[in-house]
C-alpha positions in Angstrom: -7.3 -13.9 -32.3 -7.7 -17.9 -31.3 -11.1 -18.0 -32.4 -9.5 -16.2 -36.3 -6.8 -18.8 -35.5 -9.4 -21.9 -35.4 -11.5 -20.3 -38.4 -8.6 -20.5 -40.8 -7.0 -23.5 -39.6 -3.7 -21.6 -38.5 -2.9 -22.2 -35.2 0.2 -22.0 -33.7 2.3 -25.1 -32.0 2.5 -23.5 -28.6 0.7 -21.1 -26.6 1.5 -19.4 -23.6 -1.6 -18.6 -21.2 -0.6 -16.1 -18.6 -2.2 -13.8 -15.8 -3.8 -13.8 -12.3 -5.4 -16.6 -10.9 -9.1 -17.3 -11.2 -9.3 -15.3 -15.0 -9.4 -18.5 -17.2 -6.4 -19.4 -18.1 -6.8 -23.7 -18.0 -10.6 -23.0 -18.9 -9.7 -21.5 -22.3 -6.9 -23.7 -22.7 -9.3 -26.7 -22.7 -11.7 -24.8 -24.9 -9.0 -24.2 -27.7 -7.9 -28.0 -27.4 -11.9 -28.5 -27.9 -11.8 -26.1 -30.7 -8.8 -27.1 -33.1 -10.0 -30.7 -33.1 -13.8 -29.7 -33.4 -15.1 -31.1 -37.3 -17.7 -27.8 -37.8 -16.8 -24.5 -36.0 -18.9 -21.9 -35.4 -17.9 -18.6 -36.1 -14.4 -19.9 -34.4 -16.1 -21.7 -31.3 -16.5 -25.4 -30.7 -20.1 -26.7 -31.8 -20.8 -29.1 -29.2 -23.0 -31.3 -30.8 -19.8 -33.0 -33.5 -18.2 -36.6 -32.7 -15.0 -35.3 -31.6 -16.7 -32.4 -29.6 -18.9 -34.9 -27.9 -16.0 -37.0 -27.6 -13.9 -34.4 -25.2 -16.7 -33.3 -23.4 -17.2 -37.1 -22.4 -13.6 -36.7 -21.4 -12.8 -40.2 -22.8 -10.2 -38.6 -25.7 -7.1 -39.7 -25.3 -5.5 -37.3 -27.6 -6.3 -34.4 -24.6 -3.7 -34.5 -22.3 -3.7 -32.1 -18.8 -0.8 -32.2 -17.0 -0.1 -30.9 -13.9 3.5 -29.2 -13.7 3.4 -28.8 -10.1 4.0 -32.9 -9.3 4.8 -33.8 -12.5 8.0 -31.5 -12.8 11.0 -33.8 -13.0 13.0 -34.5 -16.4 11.7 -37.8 -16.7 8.3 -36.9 -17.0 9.3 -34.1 -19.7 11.4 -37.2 -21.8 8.2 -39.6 -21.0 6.3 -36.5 -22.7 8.6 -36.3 -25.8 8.4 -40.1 -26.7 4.7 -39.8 -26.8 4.6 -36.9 -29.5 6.1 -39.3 -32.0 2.7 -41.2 -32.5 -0.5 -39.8 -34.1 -3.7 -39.0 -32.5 -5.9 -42.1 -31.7 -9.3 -40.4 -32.3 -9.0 -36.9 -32.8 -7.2 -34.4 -35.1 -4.6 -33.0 -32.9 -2.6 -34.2 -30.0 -3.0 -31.3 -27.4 -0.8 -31.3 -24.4 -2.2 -28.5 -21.5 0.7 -28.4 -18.7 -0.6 -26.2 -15.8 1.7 -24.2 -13.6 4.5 -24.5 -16.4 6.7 -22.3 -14.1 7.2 -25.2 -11.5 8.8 -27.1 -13.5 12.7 -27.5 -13.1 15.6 -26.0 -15.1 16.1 -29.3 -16.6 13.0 -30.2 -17.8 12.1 -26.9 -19.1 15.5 -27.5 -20.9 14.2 -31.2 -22.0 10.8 -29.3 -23.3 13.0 -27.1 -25.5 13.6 -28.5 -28.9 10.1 -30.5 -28.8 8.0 -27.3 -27.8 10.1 -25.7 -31.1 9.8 -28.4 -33.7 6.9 -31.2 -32.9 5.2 -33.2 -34.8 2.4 -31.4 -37.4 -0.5 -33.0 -35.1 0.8 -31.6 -31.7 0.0 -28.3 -29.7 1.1 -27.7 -26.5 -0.7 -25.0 -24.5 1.3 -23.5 -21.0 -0.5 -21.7 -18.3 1.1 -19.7 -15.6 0.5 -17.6 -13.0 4.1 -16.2 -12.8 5.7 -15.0 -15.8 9.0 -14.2 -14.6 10.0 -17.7 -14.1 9.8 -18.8 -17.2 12.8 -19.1 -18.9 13.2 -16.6 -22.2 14.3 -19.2 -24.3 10.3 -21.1 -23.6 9.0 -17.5 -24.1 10.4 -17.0 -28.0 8.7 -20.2 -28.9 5.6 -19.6 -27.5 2.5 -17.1 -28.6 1.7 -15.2 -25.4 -1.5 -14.2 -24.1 -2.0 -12.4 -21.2 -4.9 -12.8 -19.0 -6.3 -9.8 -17.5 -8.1 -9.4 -13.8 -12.1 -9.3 -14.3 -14.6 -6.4 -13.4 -16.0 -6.9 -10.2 -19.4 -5.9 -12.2 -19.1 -8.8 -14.5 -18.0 -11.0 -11.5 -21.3 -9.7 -9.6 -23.3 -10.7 -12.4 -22.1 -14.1 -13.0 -22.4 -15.1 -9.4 -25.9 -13.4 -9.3 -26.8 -15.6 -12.3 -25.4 -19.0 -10.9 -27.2 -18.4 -7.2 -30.6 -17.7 -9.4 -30.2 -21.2 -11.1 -29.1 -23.0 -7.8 -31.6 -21.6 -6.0 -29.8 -19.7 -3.7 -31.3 -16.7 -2.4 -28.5 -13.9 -2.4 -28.7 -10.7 -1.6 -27.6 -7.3 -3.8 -25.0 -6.3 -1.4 -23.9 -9.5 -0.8 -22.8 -10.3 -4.2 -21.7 -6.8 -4.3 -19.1 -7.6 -1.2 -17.9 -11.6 -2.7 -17.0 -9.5 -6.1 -14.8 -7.6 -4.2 -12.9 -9.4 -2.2 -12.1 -12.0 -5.3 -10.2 -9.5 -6.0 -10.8 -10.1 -9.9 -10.5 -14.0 -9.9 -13.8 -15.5 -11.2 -13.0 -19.3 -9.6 -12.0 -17.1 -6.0 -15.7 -15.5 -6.3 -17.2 -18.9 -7.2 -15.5 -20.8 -4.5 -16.6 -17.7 -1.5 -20.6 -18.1 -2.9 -20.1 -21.8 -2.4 -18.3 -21.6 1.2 -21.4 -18.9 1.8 -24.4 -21.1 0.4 -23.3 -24.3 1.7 -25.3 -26.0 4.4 -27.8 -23.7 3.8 -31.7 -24.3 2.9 -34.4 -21.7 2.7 -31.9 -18.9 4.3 -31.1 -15.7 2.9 -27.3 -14.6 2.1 -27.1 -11.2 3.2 -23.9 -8.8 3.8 -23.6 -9.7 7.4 -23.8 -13.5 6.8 -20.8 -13.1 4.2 -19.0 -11.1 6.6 -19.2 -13.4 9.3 -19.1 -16.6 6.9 -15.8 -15.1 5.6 -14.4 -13.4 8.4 -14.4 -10.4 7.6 -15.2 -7.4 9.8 -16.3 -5.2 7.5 -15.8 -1.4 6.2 -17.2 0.1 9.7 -14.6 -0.9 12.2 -12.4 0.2 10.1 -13.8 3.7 9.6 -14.1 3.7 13.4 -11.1 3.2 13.9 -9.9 6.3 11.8 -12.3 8.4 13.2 -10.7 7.6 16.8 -7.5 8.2 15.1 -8.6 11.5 14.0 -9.6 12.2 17.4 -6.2 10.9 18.4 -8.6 8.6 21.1 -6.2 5.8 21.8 -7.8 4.2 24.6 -11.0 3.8 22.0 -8.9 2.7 19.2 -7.1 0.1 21.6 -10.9 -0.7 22.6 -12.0 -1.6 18.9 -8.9 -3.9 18.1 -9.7 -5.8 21.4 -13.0 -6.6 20.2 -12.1 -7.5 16.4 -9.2 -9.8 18.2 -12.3 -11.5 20.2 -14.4 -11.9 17.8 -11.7 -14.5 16.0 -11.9 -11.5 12.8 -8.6 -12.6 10.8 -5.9 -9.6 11.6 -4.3 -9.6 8.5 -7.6 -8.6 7.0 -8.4 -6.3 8.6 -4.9 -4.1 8.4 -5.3 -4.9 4.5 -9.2 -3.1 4.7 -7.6 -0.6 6.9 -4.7 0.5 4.6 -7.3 -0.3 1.5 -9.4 3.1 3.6 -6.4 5.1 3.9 -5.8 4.5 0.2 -8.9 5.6 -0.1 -9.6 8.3 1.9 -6.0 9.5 0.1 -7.5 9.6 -3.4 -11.0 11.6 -1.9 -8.9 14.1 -0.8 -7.0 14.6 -3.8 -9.7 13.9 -6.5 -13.2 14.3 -4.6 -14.5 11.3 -7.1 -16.4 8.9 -4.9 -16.2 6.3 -8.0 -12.6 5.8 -7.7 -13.1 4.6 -4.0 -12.3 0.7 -4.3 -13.5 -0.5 -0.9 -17.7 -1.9 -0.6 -19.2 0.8 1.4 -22.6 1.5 2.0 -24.1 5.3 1.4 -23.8 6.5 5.3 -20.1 4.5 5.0 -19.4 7.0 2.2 -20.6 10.0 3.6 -18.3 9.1 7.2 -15.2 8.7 4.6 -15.5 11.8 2.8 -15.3 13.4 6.5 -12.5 12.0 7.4 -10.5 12.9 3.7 -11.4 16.4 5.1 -9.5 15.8 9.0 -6.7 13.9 7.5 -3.8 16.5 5.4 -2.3 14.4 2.4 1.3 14.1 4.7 -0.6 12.7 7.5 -2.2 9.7 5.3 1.2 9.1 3.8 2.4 8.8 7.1 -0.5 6.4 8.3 -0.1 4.1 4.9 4.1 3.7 5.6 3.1 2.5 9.0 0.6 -0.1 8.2 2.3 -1.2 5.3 5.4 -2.1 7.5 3.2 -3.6 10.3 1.4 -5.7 7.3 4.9 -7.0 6.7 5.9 -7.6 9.7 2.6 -9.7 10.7 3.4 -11.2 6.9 7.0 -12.5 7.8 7.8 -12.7 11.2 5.6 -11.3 14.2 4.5 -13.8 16.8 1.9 -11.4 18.2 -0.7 -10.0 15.5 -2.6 -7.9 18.3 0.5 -6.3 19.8 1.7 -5.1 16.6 -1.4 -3.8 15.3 -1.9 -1.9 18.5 1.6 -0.2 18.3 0.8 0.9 15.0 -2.3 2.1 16.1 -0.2 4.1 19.1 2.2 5.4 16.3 -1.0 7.1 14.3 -2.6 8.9 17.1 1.0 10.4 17.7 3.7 10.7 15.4 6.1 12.2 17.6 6.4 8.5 19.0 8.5 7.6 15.2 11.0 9.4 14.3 10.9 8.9 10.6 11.4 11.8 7.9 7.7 10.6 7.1 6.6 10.9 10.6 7.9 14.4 10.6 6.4 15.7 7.4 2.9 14.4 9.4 3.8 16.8 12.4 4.8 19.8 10.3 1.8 19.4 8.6 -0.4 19.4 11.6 1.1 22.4 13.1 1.5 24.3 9.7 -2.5 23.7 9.4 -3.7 23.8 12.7 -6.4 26.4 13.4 -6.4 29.0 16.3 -9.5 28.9 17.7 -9.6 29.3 21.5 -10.1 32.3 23.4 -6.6 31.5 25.8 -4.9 31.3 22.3 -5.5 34.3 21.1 -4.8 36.4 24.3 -1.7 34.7 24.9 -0.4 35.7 21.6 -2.0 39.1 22.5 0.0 39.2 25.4 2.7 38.2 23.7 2.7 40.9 21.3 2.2 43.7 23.8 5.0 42.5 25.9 7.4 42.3 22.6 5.9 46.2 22.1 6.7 47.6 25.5 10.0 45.9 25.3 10.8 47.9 21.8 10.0 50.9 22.9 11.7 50.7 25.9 14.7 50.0 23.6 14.1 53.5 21.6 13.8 55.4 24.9 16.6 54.3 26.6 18.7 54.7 23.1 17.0 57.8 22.7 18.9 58.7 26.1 22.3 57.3 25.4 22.4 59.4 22.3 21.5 62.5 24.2 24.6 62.1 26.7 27.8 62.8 25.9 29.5 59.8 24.5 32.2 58.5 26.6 33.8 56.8 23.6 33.7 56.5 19.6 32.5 53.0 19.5 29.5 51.5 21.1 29.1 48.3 22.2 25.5 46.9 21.5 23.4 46.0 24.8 23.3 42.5 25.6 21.0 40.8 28.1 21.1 37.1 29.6 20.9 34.1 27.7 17.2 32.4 27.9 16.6 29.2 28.7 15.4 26.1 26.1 12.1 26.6 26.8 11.6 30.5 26.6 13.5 30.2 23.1 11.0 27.3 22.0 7.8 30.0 23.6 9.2 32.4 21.3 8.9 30.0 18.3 5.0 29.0 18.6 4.5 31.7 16.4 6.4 29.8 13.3 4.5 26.3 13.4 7.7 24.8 11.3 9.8 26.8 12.6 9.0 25.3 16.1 8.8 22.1 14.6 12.2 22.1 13.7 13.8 23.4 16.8 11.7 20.6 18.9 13.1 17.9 17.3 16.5 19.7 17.8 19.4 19.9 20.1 19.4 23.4 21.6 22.4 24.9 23.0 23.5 28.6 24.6 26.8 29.9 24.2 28.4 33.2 25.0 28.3 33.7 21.2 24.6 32.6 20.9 23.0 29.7 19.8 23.8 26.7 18.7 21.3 24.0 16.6 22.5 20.5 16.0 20.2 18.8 14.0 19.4 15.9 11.0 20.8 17.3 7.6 16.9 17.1 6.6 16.6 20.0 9.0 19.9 21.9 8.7 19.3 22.8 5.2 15.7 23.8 5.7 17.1 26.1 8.5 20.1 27.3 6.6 17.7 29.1 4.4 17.7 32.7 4.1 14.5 33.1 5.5 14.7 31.0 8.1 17.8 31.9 9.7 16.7 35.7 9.7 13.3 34.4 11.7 15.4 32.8 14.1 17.9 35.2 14.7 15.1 37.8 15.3 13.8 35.7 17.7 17.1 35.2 19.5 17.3 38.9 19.3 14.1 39.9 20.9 14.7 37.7 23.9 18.8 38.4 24.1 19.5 41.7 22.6 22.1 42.5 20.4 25.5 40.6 19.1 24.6 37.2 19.7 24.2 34.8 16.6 22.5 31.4 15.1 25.2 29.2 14.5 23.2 25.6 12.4 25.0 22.3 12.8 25.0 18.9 11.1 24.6 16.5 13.2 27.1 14.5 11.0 29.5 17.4 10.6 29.7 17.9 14.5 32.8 17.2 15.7 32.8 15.4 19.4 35.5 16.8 21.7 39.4 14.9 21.9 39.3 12.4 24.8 42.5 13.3 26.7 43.0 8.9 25.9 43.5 9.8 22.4 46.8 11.3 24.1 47.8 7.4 25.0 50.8 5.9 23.0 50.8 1.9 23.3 54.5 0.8 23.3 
């Protein structure tokens, strides 16, 4: 569109150059000032080789103007501004005005700029580059043709800083350039400045992955993968063990929780898709292979779990945490055992676990055998000694059902193993026996899920197997629970 623009001699009076940092924004801003004041395009493009082309590129033309909105964002510079748009170019066609970082600028000059960035002169253009959209004002927006600028692929940033190390001689290895183009994150200039910060100082050397890790600082996809596989072996000494070492080794912490929850993203969308391509993280073929293990330990609740709790920590390390270590390594705690948080993502991870887990031992399976047995003999003790009552005479029309002591917490909670969520629920309960039955107070979360149908009948069929008959499941919100009258509440003040 700017090159048509250019071609036909239509440009506009203002343009608005948006996006992320590092994609262009002041580099094409200076090539469209080039380009409207260039005496023969090409195809759009400046020639290069014209007067006023030559001109600008000797940066001698007056007429080009860069300004600098960041220290140069008081009124005064905005009215010093306006009183030079009144005279006509010195050299060059246009007068072009590029103000960088528009959005520092205060209320009052932005309100200054108004009615000049609307109506200046015929040989004007002013050209606005931001980084942050949302503060400009609307009113600068609806006189300005907007352009957004979008992130670049890492592929086309591997390229270009392939291509500059070949012509400066700089001797950069495949994985590498592979690792700088992902950690700019899609800013050329960020990519440009890390192969500079890499290559500097440096003669005959090679620039390999490790020396860009170390250059950097960054410890790379394999802690972090460790780390997960520790976590999946809910090892905490070990994970403890590998933070220690990062901490030593003076690795920033902040970048590594951002590769760790970048993994757990990761990992997330294996899982889910099983497309290695949408992994976003540099990782090497055996790195690959060690995360597609892990997407097949980890269940989708667990990893929601893991990314809510580094997320928060990353914050917390972000704002206002005095001790990076110590909160990573509490974080870490939390992930080896969720029953440490008592979040409703925390407990989706545990019900989870024990809805999935596998019963593979040989104890297992003869405890439940035992279990089962026992439950049998106690039936059909039940029909004999029924069997028997019915045969005597009955003493009386009605009755009563046969009731037996009231278990304990614990042989309730024995009785549950055998419904994972069940159990689950109840655990994270309060548990109490009355002469009636039983009583659960719980978190609404958990009362409704109990309250179903279903539920309710397991539970009561449990209570019945241990206690007999007549005794009921009575479910309780914890914020419909009503706390017993203090005999103070009794107390008139006079």
């Amino acid at each position: 569109m700017l090159k048509n623009q250019c071609s036909t001699e239509k440009t506009s009076h203002a343009y608005l150059f948006c996006g992320s940092r590092g994609t262009g924004k002041t580099t094409a801003a200076k090539i469209l000032a080039k380009a409207v004041n260039c005496l023969s395009l090409k195809d759009g493009n400046p020639c290069g080789v014209c007067d006023n082309c030559i001109l600008v590129d000797s940066g001698a033309a007056t007429d080009i103007n860069e300004i600098d909105a960041a220290s140069n964002n008081s009124v005064d510079n905005i009215r010093d501004l306006r009183d030079e748009v009144v005279y006509s170019p010195a050299a060059l066609k246009k007068r072009v005005y590029i103000i960088d970082e528009v959005h520092m600028l205060s209320a009052s000059a932005f309100n200054a700029l108004l009615k000049t960035l609307e109506e200046p002169p015929e040989n004007v253009a002013f050209i606005l580059a931001t980084t942050e959209l949302n503060k400009i004002p609307s009113t600068i927006l609806s006189r300005c043709q907007r352009f957004e600028f979008r992130r670049i692929d890492s592929d086309i940033i591997k390229s270009r800083i392939e291509f500059v190390a070949k012509e400066e001689g700089i001797n950069l290895q495949k994985e590498a350039a592979e690792l700088i183009a992902r950690l700019a994150d899609g800013g050329m200039r960020d990519a440009l400045s890390m192969l500079e910060s890499c290559a500097g100082g440096l003669t005959d050397e090679t620039v390999d992955l490790a020396f860009v890790q170390d250059r950097l600082g960054v410890s790379g996809a394999d802690s972090a993968i460790t780390l997960l596989e520790n976590i999946a072996e809910k090892n905490v000494g070990s994970c403890l063990k590998i933070i220690s070492a990062i901490h030593l080794s003076a690795k920033d912490l902040n970048s590594f929780l951002g590769d760790l929850l970048k993994l757990v993203r990761d990992i997330l969308v294996l899982s889910r898709t099983g497309d290695k391509n949408l992994i976003s993280t540099f990782l090497s073929d055996e790195e690959t292979d060690r995360l597609s293990d892990l997407s097949k330990s980890f269940k989708t609740e667990e990893l929601l779990y893991f990314s809510a709790v580094l997320e928060d920590t990353y914050f917390r390390l972000g704002r206002y945490s005095s001790n990076k270590r110590f909160e990573i390594e509490m974080a870490v705690i939390k992930l080896c055992d969720p029953s440490l948080d008592n979040s409703s993502s925390a407990l989706a991870a545990r019900i989870s676990a024990l809805e999935n887990a596998k019963v593979s031992t040989p104890i297992i399976f003869e405890k439940v055998k035992i279990e089962q047995q026992a439950a049998a003999e106690e039936e059909e003790e039940d029909v004999v000694e029924q069997a028997t009552e019915e045969a005597e005479p009955k003493k009386s029309e009605t009755k009563q059902p046969k009731r037996k002591r009231l278990p304990d917490i614990k042989e309730f909670l024995e009785k549950l193993k055998k419904e994972p969520q069940l159990y689950a629920f109840a655990e994270v309960s309060n548990l109490q026996f009355t002469e009636n039955g039983l009583t659960i107070i719980c978190e609404p979360f958990v009362a409704n899920m109990l309250k179903q149908k279903t539920s309710l009948i397991k539970l009561e069929d449990a209570l019945k197997e241990l206690c007999g008959e007549g005794f009921t499941v009575t479910i309780s919100d914890k914020k419909e629970a009503v706390e017993e009258k203090s005999s103070l509440d009794d107390l008139k003040i006079y």
